[in-house]
PDB file of N, CA, C and O in Angstrom:
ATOM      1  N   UNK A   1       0.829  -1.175   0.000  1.00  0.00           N
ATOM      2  CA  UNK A   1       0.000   0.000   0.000  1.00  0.00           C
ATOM      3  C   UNK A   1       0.883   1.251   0.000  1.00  0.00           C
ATOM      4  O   UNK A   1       1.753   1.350   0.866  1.00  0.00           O
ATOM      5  N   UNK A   2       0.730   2.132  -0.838  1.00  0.00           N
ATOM      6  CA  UNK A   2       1.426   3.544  -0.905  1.00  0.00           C
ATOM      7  C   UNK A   2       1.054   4.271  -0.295  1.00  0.00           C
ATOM      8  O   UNK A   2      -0.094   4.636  -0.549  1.00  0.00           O
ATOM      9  N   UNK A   3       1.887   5.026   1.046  1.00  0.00           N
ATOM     10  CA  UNK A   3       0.960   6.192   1.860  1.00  0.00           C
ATOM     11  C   UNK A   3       1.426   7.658   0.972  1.00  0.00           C
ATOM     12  O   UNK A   3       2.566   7.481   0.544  1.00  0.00           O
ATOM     13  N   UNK A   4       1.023   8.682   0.678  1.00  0.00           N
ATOM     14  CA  UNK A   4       1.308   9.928   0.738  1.00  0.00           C
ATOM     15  C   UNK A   4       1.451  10.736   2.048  1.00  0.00           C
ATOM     16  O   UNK A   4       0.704  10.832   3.022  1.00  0.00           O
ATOM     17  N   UNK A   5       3.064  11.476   1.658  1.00  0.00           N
ATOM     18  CA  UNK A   5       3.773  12.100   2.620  1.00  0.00           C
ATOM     19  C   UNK A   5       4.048  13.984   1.701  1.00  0.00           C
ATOM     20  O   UNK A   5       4.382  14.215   0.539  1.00  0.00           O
ATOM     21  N   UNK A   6       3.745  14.908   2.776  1.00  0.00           N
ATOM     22  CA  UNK A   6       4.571  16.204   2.297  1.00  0.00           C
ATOM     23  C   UNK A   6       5.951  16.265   2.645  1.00  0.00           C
ATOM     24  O   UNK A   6       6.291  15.789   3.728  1.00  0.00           O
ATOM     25  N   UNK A   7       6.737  16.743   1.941  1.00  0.00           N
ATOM     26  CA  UNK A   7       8.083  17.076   2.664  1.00  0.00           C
ATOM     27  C   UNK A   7       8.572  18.507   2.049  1.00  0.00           C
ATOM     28  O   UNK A   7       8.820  19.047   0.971  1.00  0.00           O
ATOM     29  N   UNK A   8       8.546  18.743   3.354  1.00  0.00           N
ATOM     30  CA  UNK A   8       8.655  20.256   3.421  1.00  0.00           C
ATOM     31  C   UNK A   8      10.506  20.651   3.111  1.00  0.00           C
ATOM     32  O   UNK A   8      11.233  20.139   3.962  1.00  0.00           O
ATOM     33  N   UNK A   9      11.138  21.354   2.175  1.00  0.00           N
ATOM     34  CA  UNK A   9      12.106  22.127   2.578  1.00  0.00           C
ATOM     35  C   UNK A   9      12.019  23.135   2.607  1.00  0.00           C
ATOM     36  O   UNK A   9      11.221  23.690   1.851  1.00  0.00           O
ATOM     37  N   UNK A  10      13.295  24.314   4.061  1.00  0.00           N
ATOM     38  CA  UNK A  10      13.014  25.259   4.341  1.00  0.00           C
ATOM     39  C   UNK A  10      14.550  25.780   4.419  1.00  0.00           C
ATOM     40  O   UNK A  10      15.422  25.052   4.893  1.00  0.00           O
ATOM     41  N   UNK A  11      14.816  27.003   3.958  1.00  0.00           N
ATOM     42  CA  UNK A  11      16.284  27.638   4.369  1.00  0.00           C
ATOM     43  C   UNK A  11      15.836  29.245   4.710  1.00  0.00           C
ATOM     44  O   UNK A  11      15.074  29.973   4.075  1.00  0.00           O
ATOM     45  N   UNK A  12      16.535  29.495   5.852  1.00  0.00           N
ATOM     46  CA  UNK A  12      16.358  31.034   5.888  1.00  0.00           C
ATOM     47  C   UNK A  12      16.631  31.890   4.642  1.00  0.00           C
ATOM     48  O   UNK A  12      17.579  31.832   3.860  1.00  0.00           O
ATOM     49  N   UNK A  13      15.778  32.535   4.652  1.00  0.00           N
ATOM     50  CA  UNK A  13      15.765  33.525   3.347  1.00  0.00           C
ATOM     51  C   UNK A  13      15.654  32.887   1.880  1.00  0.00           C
ATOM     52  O   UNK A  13      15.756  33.491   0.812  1.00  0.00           O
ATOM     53  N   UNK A  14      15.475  31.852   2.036  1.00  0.00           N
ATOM     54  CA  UNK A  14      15.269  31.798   0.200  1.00  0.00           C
ATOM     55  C   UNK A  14      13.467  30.760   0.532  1.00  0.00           C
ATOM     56  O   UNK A  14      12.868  30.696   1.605  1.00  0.00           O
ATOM     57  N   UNK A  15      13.224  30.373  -0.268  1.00  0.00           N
ATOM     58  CA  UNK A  15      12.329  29.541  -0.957  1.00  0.00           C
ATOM     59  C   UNK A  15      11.770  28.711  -0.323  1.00  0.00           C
ATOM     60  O   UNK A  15      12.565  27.776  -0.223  1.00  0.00           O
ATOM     61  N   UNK A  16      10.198  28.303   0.548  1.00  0.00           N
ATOM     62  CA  UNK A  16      10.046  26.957   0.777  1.00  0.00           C
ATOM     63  C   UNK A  16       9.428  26.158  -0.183  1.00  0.00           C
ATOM     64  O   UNK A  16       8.556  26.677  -0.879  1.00  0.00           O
ATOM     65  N   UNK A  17       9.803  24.683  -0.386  1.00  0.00           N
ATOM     66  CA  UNK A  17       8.949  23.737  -1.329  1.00  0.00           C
ATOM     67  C   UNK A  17       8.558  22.539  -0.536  1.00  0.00           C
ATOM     68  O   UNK A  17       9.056  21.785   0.300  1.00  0.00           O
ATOM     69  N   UNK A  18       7.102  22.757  -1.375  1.00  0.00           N
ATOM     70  CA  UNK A  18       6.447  21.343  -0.592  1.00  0.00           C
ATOM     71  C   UNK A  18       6.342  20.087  -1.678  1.00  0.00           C
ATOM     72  O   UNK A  18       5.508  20.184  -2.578  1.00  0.00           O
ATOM     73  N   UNK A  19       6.874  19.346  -1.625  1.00  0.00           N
ATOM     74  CA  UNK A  19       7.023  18.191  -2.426  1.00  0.00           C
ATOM     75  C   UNK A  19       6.030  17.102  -1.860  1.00  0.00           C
ATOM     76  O   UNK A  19       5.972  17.095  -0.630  1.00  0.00           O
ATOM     77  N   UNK A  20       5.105  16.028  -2.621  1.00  0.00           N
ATOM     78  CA  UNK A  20       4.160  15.526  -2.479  1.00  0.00           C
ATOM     79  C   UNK A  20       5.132  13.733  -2.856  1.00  0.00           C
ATOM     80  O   UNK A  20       5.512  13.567  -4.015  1.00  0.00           O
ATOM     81  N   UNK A  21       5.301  13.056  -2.231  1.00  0.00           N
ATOM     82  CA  UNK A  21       6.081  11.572  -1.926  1.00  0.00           C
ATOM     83  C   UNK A  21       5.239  10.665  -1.634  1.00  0.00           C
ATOM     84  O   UNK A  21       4.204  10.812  -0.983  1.00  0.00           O
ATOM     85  N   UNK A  22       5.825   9.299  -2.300  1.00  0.00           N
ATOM     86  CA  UNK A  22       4.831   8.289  -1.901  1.00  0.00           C
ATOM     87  C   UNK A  22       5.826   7.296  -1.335  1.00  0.00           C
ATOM     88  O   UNK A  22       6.986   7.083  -1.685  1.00  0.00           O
ATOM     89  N   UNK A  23       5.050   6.699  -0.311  1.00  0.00           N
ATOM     90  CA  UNK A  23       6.096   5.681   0.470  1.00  0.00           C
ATOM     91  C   UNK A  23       5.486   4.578   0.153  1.00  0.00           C
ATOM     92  O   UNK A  23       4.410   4.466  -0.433  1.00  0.00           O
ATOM     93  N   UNK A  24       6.445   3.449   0.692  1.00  0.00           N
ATOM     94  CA  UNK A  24       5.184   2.400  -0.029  1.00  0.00           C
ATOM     95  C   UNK A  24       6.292   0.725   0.726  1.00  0.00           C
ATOM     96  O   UNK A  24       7.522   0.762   0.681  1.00  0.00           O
ATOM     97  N   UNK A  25       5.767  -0.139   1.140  1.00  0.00           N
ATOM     98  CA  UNK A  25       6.880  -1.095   1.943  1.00  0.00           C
ATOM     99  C   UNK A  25       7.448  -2.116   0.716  1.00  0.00           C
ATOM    100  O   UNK A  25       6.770  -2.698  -0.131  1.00  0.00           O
ATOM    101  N   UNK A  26       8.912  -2.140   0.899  1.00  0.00           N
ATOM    102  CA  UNK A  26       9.596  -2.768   0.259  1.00  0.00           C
ATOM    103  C   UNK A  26      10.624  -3.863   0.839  1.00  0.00           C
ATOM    104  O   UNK A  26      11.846  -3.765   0.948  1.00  0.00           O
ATOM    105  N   UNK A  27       9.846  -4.846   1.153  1.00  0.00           N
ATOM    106  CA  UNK A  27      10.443  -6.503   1.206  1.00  0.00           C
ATOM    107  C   UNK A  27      10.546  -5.896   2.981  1.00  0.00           C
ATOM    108  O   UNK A  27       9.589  -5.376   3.555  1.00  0.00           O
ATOM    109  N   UNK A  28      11.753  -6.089   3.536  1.00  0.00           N
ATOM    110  CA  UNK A  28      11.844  -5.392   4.964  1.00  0.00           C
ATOM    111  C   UNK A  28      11.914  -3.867   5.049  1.00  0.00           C
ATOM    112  O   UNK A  28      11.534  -3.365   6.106  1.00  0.00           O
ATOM    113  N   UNK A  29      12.290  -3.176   4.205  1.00  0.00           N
ATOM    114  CA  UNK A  29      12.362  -1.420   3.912  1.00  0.00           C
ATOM    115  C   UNK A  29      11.231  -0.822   3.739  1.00  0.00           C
ATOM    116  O   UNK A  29      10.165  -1.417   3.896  1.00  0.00           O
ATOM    117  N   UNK A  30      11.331   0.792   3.293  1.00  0.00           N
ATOM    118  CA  UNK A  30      10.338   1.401   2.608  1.00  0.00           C
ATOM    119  C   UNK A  30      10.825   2.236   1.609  1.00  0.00           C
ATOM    120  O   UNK A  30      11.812   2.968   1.680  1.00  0.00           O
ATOM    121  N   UNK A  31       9.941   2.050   0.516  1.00  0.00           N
ATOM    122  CA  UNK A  31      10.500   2.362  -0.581  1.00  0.00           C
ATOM    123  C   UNK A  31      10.171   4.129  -0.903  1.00  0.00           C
ATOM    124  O   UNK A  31       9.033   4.218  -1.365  1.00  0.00           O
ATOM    125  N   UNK A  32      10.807   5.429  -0.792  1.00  0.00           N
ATOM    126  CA  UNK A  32      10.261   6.506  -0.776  1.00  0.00           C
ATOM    127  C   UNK A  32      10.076   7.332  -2.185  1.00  0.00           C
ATOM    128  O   UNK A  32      10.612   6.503  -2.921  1.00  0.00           O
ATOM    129  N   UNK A  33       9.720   8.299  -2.979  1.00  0.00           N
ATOM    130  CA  UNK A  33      10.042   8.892  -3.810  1.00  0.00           C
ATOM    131  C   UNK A  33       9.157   9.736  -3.863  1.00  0.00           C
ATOM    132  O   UNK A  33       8.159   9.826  -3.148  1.00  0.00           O
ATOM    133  N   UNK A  34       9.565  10.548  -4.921  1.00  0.00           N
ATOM    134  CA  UNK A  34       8.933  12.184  -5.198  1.00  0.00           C
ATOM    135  C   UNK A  34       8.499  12.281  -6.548  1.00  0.00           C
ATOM    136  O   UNK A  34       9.381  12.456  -7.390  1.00  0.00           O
ATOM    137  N   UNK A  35       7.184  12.194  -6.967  1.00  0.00           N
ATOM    138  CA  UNK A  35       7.244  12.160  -8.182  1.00  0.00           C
ATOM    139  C   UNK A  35       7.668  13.389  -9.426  1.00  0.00           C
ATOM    140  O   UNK A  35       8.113  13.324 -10.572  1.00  0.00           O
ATOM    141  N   UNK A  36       7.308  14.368  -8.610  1.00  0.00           N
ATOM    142  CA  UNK A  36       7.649  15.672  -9.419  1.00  0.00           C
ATOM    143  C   UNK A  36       9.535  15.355  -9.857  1.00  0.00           C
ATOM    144  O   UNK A  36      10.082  15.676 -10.911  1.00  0.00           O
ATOM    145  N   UNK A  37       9.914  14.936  -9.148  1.00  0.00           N
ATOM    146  CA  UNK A  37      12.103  14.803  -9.303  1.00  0.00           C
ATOM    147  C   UNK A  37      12.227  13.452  -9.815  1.00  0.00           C
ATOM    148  O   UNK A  37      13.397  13.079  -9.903  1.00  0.00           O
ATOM    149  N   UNK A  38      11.090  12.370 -10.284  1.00  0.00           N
ATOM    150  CA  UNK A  38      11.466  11.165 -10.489  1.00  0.00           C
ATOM    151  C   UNK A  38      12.604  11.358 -11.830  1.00  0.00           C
ATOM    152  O   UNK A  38      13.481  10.499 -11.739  1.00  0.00           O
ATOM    153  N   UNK A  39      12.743  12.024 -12.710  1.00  0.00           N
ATOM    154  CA  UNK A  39      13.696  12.338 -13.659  1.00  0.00           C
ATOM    155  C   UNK A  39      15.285  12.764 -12.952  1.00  0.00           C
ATOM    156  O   UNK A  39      16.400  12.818 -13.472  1.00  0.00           O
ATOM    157  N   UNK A  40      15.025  12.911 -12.172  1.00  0.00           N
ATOM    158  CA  UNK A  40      16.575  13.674 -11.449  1.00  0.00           C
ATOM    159  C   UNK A  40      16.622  12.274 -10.596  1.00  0.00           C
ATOM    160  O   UNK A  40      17.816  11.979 -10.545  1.00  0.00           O
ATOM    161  N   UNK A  41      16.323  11.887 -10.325  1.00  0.00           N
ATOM    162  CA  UNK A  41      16.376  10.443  -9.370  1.00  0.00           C
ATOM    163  C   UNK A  41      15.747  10.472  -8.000  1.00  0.00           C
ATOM    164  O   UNK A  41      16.025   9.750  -7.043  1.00  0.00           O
ATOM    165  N   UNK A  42      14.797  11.494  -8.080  1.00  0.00           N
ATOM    166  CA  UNK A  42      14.245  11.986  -6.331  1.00  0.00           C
ATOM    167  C   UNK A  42      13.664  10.563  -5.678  1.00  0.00           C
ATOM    168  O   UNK A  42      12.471  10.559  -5.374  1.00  0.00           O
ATOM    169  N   UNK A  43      14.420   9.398  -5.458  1.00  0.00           N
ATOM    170  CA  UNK A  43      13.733   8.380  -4.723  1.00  0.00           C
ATOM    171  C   UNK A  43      15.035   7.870  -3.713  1.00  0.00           C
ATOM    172  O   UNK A  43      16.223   8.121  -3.914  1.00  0.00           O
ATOM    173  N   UNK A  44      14.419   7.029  -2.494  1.00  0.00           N
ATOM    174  CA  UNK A  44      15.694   6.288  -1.896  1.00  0.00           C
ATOM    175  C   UNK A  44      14.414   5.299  -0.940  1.00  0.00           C
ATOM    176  O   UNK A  44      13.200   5.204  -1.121  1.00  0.00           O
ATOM    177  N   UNK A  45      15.292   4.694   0.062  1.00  0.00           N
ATOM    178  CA  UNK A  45      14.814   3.753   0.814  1.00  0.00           C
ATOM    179  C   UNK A  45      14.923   3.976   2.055  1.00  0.00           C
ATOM    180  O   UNK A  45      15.444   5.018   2.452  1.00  0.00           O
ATOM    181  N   UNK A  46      14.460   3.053   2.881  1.00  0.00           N
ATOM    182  CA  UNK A  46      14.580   3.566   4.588  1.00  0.00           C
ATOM    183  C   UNK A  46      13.934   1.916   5.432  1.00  0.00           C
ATOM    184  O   UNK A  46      12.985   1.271   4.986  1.00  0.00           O
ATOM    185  N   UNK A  47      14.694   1.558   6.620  1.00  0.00           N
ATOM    186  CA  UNK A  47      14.855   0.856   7.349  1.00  0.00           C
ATOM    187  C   UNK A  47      13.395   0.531   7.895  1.00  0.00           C
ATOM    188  O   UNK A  47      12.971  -0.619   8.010  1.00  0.00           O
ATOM    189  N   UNK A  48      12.594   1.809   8.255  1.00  0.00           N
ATOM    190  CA  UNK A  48      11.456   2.403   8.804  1.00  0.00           C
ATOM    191  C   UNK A  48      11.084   3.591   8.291  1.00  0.00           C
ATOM    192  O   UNK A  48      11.984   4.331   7.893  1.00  0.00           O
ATOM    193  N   UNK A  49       9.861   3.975   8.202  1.00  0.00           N
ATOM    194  CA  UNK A  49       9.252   4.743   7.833  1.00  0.00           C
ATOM    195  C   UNK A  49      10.127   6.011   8.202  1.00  0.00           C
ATOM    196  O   UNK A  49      10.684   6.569   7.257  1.00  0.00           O
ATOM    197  N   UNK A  50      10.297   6.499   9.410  1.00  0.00           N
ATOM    198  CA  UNK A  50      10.738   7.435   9.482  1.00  0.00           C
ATOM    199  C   UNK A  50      12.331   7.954   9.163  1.00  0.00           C
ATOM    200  O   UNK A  50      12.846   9.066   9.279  1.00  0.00           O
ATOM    201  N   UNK A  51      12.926   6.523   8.667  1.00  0.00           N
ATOM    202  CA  UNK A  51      13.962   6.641   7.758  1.00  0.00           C
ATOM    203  C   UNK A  51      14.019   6.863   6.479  1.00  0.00           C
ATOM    204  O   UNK A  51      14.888   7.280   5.713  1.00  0.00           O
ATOM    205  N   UNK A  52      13.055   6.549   6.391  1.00  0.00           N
ATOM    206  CA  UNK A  52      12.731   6.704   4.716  1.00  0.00           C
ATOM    207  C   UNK A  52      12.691   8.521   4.433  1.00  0.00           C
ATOM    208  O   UNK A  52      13.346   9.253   3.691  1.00  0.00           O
ATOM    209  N   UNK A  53      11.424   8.806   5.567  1.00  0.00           N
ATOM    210  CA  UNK A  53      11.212  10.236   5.184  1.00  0.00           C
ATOM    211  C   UNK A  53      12.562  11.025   5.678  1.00  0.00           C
ATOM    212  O   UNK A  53      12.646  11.971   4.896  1.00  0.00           O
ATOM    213  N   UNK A  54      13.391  11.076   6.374  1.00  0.00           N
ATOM    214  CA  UNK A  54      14.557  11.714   6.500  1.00  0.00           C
ATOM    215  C   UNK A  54      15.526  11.696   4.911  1.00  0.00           C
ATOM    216  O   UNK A  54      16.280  12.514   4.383  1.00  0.00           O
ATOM    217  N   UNK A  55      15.171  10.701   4.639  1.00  0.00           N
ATOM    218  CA  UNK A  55      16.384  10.320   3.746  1.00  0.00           C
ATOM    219  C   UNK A  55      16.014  11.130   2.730  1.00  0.00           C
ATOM    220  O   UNK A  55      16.878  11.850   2.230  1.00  0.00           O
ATOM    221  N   UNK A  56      14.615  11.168   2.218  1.00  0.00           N
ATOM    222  CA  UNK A  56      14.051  11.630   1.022  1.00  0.00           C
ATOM    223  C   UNK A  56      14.108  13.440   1.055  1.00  0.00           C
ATOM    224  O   UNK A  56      14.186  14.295   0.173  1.00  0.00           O
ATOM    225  N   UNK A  57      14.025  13.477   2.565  1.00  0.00           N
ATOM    226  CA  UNK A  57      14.505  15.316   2.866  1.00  0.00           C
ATOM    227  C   UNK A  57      15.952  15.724   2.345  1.00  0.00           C
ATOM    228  O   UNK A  57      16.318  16.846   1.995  1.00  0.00           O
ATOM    229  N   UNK A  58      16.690  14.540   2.377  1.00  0.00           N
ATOM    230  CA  UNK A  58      18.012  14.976   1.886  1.00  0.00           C
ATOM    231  C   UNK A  58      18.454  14.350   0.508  1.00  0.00           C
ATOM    232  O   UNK A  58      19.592  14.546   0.081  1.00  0.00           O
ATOM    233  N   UNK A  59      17.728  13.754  -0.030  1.00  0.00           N
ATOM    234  CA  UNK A  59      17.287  13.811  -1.143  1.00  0.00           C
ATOM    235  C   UNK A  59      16.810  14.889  -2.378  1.00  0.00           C
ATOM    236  O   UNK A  59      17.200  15.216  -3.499  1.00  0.00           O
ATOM    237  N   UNK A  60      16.034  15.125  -1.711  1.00  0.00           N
ATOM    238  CA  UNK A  60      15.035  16.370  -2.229  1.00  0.00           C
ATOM    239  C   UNK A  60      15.956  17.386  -2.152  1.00  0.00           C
ATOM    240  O   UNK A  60      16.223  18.012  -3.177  1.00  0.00           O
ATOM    241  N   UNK A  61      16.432  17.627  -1.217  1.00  0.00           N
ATOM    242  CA  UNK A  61      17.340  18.858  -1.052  1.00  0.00           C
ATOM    243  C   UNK A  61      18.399  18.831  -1.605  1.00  0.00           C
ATOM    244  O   UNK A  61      18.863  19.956  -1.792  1.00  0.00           O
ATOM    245  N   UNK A  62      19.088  17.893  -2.011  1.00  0.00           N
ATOM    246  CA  UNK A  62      20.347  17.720  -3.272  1.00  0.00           C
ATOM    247  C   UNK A  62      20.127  18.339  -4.423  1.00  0.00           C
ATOM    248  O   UNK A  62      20.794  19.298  -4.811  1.00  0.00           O
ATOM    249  N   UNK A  63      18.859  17.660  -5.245  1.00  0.00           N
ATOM    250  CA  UNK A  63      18.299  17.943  -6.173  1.00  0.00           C
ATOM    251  C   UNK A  63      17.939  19.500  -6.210  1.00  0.00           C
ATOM    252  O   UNK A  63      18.236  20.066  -7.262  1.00  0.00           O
ATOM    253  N   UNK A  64      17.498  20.073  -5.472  1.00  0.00           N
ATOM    254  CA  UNK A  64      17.036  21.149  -5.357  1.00  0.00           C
ATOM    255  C   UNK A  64      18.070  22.026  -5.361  1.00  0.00           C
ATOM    256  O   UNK A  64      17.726  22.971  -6.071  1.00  0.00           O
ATOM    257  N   UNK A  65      19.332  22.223  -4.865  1.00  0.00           N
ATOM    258  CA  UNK A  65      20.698  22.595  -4.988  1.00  0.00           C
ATOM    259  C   UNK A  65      20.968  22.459  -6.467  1.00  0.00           C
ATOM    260  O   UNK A  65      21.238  23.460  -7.131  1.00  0.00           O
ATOM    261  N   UNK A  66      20.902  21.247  -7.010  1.00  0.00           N
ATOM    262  CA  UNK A  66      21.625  20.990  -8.373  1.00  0.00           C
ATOM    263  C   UNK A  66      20.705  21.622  -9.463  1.00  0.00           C
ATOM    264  O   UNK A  66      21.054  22.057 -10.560  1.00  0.00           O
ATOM    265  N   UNK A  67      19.357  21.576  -8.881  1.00  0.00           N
ATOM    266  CA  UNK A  67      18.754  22.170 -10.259  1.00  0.00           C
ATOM    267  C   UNK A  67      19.100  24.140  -9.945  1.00  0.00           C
ATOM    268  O   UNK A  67      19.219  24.992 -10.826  1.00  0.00           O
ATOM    269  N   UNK A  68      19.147  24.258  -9.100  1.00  0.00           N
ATOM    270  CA  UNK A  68      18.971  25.893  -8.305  1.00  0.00           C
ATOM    271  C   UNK A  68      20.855  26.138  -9.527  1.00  0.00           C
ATOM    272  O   UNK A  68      20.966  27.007 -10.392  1.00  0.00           O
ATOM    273  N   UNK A  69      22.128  24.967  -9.112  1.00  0.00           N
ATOM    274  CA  UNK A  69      23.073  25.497  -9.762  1.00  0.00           C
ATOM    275  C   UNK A  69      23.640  25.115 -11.146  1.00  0.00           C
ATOM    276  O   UNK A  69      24.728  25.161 -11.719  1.00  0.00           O
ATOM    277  N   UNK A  70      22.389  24.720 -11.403  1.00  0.00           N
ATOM    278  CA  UNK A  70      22.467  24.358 -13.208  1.00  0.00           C
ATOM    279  C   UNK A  70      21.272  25.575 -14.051  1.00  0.00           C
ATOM    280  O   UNK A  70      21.305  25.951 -15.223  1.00  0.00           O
ATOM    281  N   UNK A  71      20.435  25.904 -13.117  1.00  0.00           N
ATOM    282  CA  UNK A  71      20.038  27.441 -13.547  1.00  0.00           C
ATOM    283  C   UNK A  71      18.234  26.671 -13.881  1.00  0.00           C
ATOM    284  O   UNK A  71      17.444  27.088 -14.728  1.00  0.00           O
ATOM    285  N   UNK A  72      18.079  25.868 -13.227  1.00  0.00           N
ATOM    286  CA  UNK A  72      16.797  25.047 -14.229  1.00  0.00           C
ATOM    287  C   UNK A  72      15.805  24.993 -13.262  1.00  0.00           C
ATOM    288  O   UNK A  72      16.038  24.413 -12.202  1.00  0.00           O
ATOM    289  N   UNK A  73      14.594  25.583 -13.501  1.00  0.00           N
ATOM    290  CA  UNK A  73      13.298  25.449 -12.391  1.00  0.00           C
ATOM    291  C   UNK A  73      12.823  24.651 -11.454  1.00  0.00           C
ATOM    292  O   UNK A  73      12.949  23.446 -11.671  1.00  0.00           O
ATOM    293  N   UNK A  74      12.434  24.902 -10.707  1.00  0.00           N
ATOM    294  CA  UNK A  74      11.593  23.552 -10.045  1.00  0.00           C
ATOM    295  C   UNK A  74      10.725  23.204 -10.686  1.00  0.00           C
ATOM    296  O   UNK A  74      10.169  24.250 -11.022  1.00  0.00           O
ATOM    297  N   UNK A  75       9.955  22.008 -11.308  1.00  0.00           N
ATOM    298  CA  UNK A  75       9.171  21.492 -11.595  1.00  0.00           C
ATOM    299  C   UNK A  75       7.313  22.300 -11.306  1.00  0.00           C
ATOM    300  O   UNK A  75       7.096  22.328 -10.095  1.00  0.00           O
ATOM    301  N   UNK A  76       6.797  22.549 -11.660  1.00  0.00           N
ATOM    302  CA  UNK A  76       5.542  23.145 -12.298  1.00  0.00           C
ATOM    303  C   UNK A  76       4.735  22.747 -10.738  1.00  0.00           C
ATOM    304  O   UNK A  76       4.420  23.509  -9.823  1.00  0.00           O
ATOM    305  N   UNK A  77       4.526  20.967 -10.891  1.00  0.00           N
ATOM    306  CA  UNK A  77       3.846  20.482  -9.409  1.00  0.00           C
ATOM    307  C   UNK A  77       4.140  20.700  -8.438  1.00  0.00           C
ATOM    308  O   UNK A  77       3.559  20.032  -7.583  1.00  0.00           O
ATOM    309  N   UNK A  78       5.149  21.692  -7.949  1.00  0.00           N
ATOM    310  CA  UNK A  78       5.628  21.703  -7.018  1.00  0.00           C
ATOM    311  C   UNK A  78       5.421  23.124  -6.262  1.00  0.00           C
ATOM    312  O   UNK A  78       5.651  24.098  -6.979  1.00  0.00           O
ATOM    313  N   UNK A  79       5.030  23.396  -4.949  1.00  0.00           N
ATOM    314  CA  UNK A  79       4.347  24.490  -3.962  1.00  0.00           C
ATOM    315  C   UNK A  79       5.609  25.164  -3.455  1.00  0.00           C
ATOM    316  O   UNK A  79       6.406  24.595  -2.709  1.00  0.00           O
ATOM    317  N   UNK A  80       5.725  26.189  -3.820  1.00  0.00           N
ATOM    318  CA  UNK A  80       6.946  27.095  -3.526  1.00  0.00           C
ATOM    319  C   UNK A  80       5.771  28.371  -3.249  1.00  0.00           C
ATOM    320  O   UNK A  80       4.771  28.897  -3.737  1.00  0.00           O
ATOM    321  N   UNK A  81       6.893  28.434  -1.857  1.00  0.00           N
ATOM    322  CA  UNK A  81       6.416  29.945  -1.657  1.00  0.00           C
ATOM    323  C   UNK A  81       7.408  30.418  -0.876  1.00  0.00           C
ATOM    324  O   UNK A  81       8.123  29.686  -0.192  1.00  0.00           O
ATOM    325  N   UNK A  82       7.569  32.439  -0.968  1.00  0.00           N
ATOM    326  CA  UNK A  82       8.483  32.825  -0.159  1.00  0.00           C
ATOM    327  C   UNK A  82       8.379  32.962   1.209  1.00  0.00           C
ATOM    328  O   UNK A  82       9.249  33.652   1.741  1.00  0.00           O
ATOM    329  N   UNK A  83       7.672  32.558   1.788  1.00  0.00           N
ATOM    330  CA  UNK A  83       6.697  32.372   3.355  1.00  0.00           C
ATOM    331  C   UNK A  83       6.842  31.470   3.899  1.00  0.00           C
ATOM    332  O   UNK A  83       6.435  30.542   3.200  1.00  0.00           O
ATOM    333  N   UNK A  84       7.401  30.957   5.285  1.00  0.00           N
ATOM    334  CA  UNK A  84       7.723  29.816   5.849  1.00  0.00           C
ATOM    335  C   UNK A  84       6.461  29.285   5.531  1.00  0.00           C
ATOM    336  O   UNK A  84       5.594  30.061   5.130  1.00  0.00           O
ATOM    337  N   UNK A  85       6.131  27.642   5.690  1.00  0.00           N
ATOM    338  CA  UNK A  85       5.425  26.920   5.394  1.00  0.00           C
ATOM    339  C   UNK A  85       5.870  25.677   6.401  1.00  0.00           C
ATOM    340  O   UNK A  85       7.028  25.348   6.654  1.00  0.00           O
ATOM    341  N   UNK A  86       4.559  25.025   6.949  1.00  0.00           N
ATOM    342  CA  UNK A  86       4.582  23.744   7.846  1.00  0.00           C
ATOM    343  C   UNK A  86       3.945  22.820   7.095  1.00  0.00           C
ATOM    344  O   UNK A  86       3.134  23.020   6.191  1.00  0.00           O
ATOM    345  N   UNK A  87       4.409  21.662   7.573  1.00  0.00           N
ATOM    346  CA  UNK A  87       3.852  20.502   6.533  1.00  0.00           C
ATOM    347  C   UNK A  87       3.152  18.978   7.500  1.00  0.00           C
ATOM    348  O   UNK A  87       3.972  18.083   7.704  1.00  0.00           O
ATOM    349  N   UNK A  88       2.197  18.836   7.852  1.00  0.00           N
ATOM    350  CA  UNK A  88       1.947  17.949   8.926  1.00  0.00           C
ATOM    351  C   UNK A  88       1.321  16.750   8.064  1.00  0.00           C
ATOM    352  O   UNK A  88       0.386  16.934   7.285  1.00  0.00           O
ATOM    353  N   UNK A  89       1.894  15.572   8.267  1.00  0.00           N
ATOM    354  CA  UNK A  89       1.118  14.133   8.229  1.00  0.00           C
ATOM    355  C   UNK A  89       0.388  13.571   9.046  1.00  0.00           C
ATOM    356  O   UNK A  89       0.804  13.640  10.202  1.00  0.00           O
ATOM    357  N   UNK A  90      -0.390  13.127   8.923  1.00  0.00           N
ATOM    358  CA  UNK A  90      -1.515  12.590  10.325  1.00  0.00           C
ATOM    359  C   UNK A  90      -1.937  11.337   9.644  1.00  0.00           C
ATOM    360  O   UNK A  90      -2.732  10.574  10.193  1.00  0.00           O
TER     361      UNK A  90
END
């Protein structure tokens, strides 16, 4: 079963993005990814759930660096705003 997760990144003074991820269990792991970055490779794995979503924060945030210093947009699906932003799963 695939759950949907937000993952929020945040840096003082620039940009927050909310990226929309699906987790989903893989054999003993969990399998995480982002579909908006699936072209850049926005996916990884995790021990436990809450490994998964750590991992995919630093994930996401690589990507987001590399596209920011190759000069190339964020992706269209994706919730950017210049306003801190919270992101809660329940």
């Amino acid at each position: 079963m695939k759950e949907s997760h937000l993952v929020h990144i945040k840096d003082d003074d620039k940009n927050s993005y909310v990226f929309r991820v699906l987790l989903e269990r893989d054999g003993d792991g969990w399998f995480i990814y982002a579909p908006a970055l699936d072209k850049w490779g926005g996916a990884t794995w995790g021990a436990t759930k809450e490994q998964a979503l750590e991992r995919i924060n630093e994930v996401v945030e690589l990507i987001l660096q590399e596209l920011a210093e190759d000069g190339e947009l964020v992706p269209e699906d994706v919730e950017v705003s210049q306003k801190p932003l919270v992101a809660v799963t329940l």
